[in-house]
C-alpha positions in Angstrom: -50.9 -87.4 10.8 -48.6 -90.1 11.2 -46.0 -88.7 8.1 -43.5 -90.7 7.2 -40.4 -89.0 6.9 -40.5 -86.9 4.0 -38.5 -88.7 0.7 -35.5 -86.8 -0.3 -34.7 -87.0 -4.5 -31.0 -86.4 -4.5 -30.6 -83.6 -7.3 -29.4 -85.0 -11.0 -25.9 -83.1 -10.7 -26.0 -81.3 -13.8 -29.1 -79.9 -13.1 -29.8 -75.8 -11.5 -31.6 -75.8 -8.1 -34.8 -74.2 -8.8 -36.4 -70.9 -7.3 -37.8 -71.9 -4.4 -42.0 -71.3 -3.8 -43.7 -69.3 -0.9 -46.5 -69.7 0.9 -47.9 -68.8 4.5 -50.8 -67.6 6.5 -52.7 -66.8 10.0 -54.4 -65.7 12.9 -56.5 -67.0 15.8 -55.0 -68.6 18.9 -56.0 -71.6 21.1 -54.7 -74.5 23.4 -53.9 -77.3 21.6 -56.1 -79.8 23.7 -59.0 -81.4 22.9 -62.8 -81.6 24.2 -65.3 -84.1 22.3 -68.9 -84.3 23.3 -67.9 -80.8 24.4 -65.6 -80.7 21.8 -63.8 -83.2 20.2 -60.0 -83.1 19.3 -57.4 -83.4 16.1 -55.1 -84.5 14.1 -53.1 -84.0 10.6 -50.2 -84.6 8.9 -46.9 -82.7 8.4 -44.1 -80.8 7.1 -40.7 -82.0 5.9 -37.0 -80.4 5.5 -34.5 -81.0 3.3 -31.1 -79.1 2.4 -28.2 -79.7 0.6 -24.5 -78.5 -0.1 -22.9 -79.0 -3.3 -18.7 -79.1 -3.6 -16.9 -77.4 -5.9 -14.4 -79.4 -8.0 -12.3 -76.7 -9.3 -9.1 -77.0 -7.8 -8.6 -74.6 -5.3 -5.0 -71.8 -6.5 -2.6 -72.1 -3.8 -4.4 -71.4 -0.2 -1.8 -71.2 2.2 -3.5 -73.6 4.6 -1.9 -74.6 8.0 -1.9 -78.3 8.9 -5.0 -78.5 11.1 -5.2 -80.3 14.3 -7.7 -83.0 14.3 -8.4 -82.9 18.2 -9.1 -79.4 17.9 -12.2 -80.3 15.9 -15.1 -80.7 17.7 -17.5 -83.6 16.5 -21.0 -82.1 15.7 -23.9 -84.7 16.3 -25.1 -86.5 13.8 -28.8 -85.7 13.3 -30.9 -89.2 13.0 -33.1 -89.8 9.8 -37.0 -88.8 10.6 -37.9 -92.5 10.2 -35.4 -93.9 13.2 -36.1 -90.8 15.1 -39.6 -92.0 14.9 -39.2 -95.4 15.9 -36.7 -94.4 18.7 -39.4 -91.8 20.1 -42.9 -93.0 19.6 -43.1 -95.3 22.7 -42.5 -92.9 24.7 -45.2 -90.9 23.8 -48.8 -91.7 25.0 -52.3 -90.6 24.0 -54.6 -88.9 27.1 -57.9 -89.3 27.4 -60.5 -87.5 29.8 -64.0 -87.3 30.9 -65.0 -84.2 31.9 -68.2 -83.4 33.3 -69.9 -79.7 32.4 -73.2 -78.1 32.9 -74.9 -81.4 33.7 -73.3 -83.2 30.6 -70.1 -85.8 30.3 -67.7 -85.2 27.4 -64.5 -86.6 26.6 -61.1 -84.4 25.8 -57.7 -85.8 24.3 -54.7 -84.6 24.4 -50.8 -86.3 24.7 -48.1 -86.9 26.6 -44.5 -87.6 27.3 -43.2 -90.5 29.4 -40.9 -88.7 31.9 -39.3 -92.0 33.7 -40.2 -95.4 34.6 -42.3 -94.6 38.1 -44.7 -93.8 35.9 -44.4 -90.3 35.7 -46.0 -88.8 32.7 -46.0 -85.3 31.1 -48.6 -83.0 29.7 -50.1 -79.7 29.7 -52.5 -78.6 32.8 -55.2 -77.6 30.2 -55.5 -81.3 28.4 -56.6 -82.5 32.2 -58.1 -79.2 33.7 -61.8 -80.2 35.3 -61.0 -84.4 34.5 -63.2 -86.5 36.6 -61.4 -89.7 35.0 -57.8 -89.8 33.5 -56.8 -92.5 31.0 -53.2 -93.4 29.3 -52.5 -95.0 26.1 -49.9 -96.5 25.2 -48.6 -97.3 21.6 -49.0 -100.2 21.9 -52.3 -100.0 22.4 -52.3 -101.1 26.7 -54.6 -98.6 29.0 -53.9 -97.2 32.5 -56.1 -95.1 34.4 -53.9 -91.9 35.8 -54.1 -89.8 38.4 -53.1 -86.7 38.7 -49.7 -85.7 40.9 -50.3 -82.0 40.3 -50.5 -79.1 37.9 -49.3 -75.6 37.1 -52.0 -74.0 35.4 -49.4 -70.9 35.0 -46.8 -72.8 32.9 -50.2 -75.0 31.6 -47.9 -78.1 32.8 -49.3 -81.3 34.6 -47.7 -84.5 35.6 -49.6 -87.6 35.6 -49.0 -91.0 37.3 -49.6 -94.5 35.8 -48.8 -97.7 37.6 -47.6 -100.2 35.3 -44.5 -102.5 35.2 -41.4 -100.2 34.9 -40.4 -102.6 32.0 -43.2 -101.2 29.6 -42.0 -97.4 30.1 -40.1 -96.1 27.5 -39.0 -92.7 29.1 -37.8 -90.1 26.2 -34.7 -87.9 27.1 -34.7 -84.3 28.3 -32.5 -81.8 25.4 -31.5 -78.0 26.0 -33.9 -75.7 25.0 -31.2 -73.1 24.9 -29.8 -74.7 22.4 -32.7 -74.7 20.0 -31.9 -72.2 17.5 -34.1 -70.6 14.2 -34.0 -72.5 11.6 -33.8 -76.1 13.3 -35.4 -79.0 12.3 -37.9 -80.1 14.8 -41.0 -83.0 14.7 -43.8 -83.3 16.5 -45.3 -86.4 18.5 -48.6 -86.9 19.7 -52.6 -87.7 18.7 -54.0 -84.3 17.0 -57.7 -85.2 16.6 -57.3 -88.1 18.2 -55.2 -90.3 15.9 -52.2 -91.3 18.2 -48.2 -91.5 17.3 -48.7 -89.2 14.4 -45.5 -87.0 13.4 -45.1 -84.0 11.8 -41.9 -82.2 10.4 -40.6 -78.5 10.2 -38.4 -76.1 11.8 -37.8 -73.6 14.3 -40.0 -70.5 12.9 -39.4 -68.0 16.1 -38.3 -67.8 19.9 -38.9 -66.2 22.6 -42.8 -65.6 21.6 -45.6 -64.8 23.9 -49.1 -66.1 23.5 -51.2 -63.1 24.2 -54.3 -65.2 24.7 -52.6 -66.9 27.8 -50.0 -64.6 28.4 -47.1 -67.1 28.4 -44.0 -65.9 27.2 -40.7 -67.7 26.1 -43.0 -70.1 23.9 -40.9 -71.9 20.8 -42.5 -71.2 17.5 -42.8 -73.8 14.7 -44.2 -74.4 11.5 -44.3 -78.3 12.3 -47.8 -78.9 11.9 -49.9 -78.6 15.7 -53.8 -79.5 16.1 -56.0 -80.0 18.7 -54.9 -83.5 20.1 -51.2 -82.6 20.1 -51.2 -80.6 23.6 -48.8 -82.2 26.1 -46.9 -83.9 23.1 -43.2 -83.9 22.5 -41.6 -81.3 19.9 -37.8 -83.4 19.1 -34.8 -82.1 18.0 -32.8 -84.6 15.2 -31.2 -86.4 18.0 -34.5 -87.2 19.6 -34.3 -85.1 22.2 -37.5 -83.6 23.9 -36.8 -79.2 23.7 -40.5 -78.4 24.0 -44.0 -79.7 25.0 -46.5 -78.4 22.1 -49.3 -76.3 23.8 -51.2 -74.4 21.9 -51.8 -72.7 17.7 -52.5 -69.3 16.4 -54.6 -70.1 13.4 -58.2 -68.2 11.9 -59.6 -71.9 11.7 -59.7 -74.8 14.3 -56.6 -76.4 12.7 -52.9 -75.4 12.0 -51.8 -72.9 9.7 -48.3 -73.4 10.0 -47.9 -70.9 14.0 -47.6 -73.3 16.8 -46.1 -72.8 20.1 -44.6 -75.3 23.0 -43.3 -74.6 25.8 -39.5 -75.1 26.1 -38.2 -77.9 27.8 -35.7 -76.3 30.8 -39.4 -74.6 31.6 -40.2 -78.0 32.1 -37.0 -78.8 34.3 -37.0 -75.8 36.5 -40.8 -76.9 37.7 -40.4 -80.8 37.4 -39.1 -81.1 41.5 -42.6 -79.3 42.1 -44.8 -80.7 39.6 -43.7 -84.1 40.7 -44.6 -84.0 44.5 -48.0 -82.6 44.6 -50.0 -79.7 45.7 -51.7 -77.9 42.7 -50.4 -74.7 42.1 
């Protein structure tokens, strides 16, 4: 999945904008995570946003206009192109993989995860490392760690692992506002869906405040950024490279994404970190 950000054409100026063309679909939900031997998990590619204004040159009549003030205009933050975002991000994003032994048989699950800080905390969901008999980190880069597990909250599906490794080869990625995520935001996705690590995808905020009836959590974002197994416990970005969710889970007919995938916002994340951080499964 590894998209490069999507090219943008600039329009010929002349030229109408043309209609734009539909398209959706769905229905089946499932944790994002992924099981091999048992089950083994994905990958693919992704979306991409565009928009664009267009100025008027007719001169404007005779708009009274007051002189405005420029210190009363607040600077917005200027959004970072999807290929910087991308190179600013995907260290600190690492690939999970587990062993898992079940009814008398070893498999191996994948999932991802966010670098949290440079102790060597690292972030996923509970489900990518529910039942693991052996933990391992990958970096891209390409170095290995084993991890252990600090603790999980199967509730929240959260987990934070541990990794020791020089604090010099952590590349922590910074925590954003989840309350500040609105519809209609672009948002890209990190992680290894079907295995194939520091893959991106692109889309936007589809929905908030949406409950995954097969687990019961509420509050979930939505996004059309495409989510497959693999991708659990990776970051969702907003344009500044900010983590606002951890991707957790799809609702799709087929075992890949149709364009519904959910993560888990990121002040979720904050309120439990204190906990998740010193132990003691819950």
């Amino acid at each position: 999945m590894a998209t490069e950000p999507f090219p943008y054409d600039p329009p010929a100026p002349p030229a109408p904008p043309a209609p734009p063309s539909p398209g959706s679909r769905g229905r089946r939900r499932g944790p994002v995570a992924l099981a091999a031997a048992l089950v083994v998990v994905g990958g693919v590619a992704g979306g991409a946003l565009g928009a664009e204004v267009i100025l008027g040159r007719t001169p404007a009549p005779v708009a009274a206009t007051s002189p405005a003030s420029s210190a009363s205009a607040a600077p917005a933050q200027t959004p970072i192109s999807a290929a910087a975002l991308y190179k600013q991000a995907v260290a600190g994003i690492v690939t999970i993989t587990t062993e898992v032994a079940r009814r008398g048989q070893v498999g191996e699950g994948t999932g991802s995860g966010i670098v949290l800080d440079q102790n060597g905390d690292i972030l996923t969901n509970a489900h990518v490392v529910s039942g693991a008999s052996q933990i391992q980190v990958t970096f891209n880069d390409g170095r290995s760690a084993t991890a252990t597990l600090v603790n999980a909250n199967t509730r929240a599906d959260l987990a934070v692992l541990r990794v020791s490794v020089a604090a010099a080869s952590l590349h922590p990625l910074p925590l954003g506002n989840s309350d500040t995520v609105r519809v209609g935001d672009a948002v890209y996705a990190i992680g290894a869906p079907f295995g194939l690590a520091g893959s991106m995808t692109a889309g936007i905020v589809s929905g908030l405040n949406r409950t995954d009836q097969s687990s019961g959590r509420t509050g979930l974002i939505q996004t059309d950024a495409p989510i497959n197994p693999g991708n659990s416990g990776g970051a969702l970005l907003n344009t500044q490279g900010q983590v606002v969710g951890v991707n957790d889970s799809i609702e799709s007919p087929v075992a890949g994404n149709v364009g519904v995938g959910f993560a888990i916002p990121v002040n979720v994340v904050k309120q439990l970190l204190a906990s998740l951080e010193g132990g003691a499964n819950q």
